[in-house]
ZALO-717190 format. One line per field, with one value per residue (C-alpha): residue in one letter; x, y, z. Coordinates in Angstrom, 2 decimals, padded with zeros to 5 digits. Each point is the difference from the previous one (the first is absolute). Example, Ala and Ser with C-alpha at 12.3 -4.5 7.8 and 13.67 -1.06 7.14 Angstrom:
BEGIN
residu: c(A|S)
u: c(012.30|001.37)
v: c(-004.50|003.44)
w: c(007.80|-000.66)
//
This chain:
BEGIN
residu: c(X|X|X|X|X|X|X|X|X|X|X|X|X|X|X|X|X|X|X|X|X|X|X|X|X|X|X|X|X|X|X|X|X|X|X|X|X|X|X|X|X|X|X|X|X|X|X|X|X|X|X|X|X|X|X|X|X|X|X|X|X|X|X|X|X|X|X|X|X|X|X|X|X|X|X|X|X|X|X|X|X|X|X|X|X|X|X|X|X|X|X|X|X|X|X|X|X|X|X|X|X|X|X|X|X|X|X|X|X|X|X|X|X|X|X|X|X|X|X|X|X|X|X|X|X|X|X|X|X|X|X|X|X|X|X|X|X|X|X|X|X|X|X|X|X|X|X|X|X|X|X|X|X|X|X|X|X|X|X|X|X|X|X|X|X|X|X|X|X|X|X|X|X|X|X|X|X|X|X|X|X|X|X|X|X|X|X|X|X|X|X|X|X|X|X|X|X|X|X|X|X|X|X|X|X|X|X|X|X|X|X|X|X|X|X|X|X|X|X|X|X|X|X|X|X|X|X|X|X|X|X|X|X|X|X|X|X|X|X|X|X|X|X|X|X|X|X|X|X|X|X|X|X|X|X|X|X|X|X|X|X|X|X|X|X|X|X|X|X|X|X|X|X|X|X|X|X|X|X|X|X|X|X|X)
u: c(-004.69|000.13|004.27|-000.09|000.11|003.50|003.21|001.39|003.91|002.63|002.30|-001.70|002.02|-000.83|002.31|-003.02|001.97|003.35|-000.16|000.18|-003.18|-000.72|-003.18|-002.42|-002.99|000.85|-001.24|-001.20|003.59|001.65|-002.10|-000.03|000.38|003.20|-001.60|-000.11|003.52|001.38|-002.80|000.98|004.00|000.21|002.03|-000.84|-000.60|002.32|002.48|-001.01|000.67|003.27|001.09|-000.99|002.28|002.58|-002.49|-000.82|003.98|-000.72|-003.33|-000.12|-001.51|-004.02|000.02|-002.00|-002.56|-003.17|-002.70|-001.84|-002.53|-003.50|001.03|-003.11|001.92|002.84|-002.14|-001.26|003.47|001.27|-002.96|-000.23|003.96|-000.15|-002.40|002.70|002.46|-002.35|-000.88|003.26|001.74|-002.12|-000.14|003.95|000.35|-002.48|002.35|003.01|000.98|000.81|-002.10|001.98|-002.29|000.24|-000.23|-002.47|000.97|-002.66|001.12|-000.87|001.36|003.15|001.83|003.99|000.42|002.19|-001.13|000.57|-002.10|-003.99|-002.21|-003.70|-001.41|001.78|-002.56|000.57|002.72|002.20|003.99|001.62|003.45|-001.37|-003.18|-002.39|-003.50|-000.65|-002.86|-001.16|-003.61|-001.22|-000.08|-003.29|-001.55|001.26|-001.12|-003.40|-000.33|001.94|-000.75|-003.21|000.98|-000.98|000.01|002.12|000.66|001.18|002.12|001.25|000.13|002.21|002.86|-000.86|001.73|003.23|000.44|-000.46|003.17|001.64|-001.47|001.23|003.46|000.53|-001.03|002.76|-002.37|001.11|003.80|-001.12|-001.79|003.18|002.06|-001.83|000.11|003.94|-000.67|-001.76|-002.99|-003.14|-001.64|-003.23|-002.33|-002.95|002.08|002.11|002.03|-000.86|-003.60|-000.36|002.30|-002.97|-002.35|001.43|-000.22|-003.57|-000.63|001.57|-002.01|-002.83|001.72|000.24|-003.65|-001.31|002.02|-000.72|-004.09|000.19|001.86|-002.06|-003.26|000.89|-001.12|-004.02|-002.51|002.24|003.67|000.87|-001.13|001.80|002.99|-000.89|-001.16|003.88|001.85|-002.28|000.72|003.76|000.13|002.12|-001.73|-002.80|003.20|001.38|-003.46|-000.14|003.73|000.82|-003.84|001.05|001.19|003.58|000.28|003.55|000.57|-001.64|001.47|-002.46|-003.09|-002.99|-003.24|-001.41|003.34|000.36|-003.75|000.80|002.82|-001.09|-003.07|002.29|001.60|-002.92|-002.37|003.25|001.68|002.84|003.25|001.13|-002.64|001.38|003.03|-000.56|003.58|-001.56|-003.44|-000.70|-003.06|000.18)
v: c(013.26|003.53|000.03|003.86|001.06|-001.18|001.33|000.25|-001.48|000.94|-002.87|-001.71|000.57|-001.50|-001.64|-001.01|001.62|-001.17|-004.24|-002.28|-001.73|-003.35|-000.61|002.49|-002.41|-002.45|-003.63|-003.13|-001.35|003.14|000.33|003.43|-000.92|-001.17|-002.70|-001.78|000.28|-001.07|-003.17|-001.18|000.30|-001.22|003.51|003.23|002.62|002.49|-002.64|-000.76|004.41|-000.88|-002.46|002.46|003.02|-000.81|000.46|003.12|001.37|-000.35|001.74|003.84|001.74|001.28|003.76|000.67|003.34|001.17|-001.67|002.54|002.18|-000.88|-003.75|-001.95|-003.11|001.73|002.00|-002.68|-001.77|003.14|000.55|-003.51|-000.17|003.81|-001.51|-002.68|002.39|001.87|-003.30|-001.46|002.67|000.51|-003.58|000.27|002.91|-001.34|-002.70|002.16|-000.95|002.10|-001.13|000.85|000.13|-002.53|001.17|-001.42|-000.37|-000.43|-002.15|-001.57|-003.09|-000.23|002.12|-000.19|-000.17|-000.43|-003.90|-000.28|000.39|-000.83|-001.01|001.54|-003.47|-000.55|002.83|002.30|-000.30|001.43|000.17|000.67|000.83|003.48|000.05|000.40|-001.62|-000.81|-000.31|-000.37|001.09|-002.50|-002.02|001.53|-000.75|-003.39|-000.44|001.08|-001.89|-003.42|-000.14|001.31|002.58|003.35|003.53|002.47|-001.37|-003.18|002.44|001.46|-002.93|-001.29|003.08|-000.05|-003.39|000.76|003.11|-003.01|-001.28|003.40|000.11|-003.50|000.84|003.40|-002.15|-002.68|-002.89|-000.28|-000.57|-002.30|-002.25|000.48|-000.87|-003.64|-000.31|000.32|-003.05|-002.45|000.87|-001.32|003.22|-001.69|-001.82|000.31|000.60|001.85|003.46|001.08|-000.28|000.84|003.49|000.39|-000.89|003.10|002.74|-001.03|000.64|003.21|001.05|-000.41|002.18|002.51|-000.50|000.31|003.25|001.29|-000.52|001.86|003.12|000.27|-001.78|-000.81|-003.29|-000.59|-002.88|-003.25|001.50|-002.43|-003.02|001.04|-000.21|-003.31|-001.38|001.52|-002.34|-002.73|-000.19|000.14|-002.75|-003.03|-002.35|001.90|000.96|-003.82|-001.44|002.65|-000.75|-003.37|-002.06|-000.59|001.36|-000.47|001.26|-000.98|002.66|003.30|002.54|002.75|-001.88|-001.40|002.15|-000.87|001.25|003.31|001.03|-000.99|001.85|003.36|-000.16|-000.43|003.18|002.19|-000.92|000.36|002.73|-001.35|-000.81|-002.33|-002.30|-000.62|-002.18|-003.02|-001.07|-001.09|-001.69|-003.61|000.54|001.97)
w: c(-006.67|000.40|-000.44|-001.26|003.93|000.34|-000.24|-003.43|000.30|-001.46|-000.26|-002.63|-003.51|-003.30|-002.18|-002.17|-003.12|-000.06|001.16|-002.71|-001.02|-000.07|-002.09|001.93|001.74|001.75|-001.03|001.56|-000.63|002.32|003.06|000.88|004.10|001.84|001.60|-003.56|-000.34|003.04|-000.08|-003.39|000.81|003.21|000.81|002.25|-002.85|001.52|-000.63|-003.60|-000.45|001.46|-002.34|-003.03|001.60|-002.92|-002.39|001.74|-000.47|-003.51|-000.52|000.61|002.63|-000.71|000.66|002.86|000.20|002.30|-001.23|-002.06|002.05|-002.08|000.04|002.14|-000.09|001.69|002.75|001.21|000.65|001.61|002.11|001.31|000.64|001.54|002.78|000.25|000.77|002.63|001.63|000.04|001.76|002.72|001.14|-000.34|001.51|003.13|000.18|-000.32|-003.05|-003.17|-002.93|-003.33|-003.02|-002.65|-003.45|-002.70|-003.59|-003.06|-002.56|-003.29|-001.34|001.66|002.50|001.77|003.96|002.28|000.01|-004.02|-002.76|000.25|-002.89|001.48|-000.46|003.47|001.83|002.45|002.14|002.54|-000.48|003.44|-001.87|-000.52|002.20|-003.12|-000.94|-003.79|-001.66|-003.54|-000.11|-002.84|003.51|001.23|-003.04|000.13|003.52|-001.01|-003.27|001.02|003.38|000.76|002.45|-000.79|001.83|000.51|003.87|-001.42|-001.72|003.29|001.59|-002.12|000.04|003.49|000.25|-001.92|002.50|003.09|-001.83|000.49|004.20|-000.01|-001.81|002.31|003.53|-001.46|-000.23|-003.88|001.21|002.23|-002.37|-002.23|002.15|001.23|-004.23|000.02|002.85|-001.68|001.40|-001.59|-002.04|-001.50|000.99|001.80|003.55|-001.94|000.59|-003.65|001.20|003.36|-001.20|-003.13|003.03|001.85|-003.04|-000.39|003.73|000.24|-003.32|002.38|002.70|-002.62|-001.37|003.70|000.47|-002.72|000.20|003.88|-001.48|-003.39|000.11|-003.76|-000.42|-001.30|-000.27|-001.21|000.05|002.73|-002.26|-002.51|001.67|001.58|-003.58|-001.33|002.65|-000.27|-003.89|000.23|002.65|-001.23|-000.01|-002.12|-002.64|000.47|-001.26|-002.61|-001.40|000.88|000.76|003.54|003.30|000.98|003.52|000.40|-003.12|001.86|000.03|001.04|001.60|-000.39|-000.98|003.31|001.81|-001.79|000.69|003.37|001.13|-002.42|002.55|003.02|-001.01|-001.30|003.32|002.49|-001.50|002.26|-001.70|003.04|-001.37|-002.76|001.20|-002.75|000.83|003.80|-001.37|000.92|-002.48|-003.20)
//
């Protein structure tokens, strides 16, 4: 992947110095991906955050700096979430919107947001209380060691989804889905919101992806498959069977392997964010 022809951003800020660790590497015991959390507890892991917010008034805020300018770990997060930026506010802006850019925070260990404290074994994630993306980046090497999927466009796939949380949170899909929680509404499951809303960020990942190849011609000879091989490995099913021995479909909470290749390939061949309506789909 040729990601040095993008746009460097400048709303990613690293608080990689001041969290408070937690042990360093994640272990088989702390799965360093949401899914895992959310499968084992039967809870949306935004909600699990939520619950730890009081820990959160207790622990003191990491001080947050630019990433430091000869860090390679760090370029490649800004470059991949500058072409974000670009991408995202010209489909807004064709659809005469205003696209407001997230921001993206590197932690280790631990970090405080506006959803309560995280421990990084929970992964990447998106907090809509202050519109930021976090990511502890002992997760790519997890990814690549645990799960088999390798690459730095798995990498970008991947922060490409927690910014579909932020299109998703700015078009008000995310108070929608909160909203049919405060209901009653059934979240999991294999019909569920909780899915069909992961459904949607891996979809408009794609949108970006697709975007991004027509105005960059970055991406080179098996960039796609690692992508593909990234959502395939994080289905839940494939984390179910590695964690429990079986599949519980009445326990997903982000969708199946099969689904999240799927609807990632939706988005990155149609490059159309109307297709991406999960919340209408008689088949996911």
């Amino acid at each position: 992947m040729r990601w040095k022809r993008a746009r460097r951003s400048d709303n990613v800020v690293d608080a990689r110095s001041g969290g408070r660790r937690t042990g360093g590497k994640l272990t088989l015991g702390g799965i360093a991906i949401v899914v895992v959390i959310g499968l084992l507890s039967g809870q949306e892991p935004l909600q699990i955050l939520t619950q730890l917010a009081g820990q959160a008034l207790q622990t003191p805020a990491p001080s947050q700096t630019a990433p430091a300018a000869n860090d390679p770990e760090s370029e490649f997060v800004r470059a991949i979430l500058g072409d974000t930026e670009d991408t995202w506010r010209e489909l807004f802006q064709a659809g005469q919107r205003q696209y407001r850019d997230p921001t993206l925070v590197l932690f280790r260990g631990s970090v405080n947001s506006a959803c309560g404290f995280a421990n990084a074994a929970v992964g990447p994630f998106y907090c809509p209380g202050d519109q930021r993306v976090y990511i502890d980046l002992s997760f790519f090497r997890e990814l690549e060691q645990r799960f088999g999927a390798a690459g730095d466009f798995a990498q970008a796939y991947v922060i490409a989804h927690e910014v579909g949380h932020h299109v998703q949170n700015l078009l008000g899909i995310s108070a929608k889905v909160h909203a049919a929680r405060q209901r009653g509404e059934r979240m999991e499951g294999e019909q569920g919101l909780l899915v069909r809303q992961e459904l949607q960020a891996d979809c408009l990942a794609g949108v970006w992806a697709h975007h991004a190849q027509k105005r960059l011609q970055w991406l080179e000879p098996g960039d796609l498959e690692e992508a593909l091989n990234a959502a395939n490995a994080i289905g839940d099913d494939r984390l179910q069977q590695q964690s429990r021995g079986q599949v519980v479909p009445d326990s997903f909470t982000h969708g199946s392997s099969a689904q999240r290749v799927r609807w990632f390939t939706l988005g990155f061949e149609q490059g159309n964010v109307g297709r991406c309506d999960t919340f209408k789909a008689t088949r996911l």
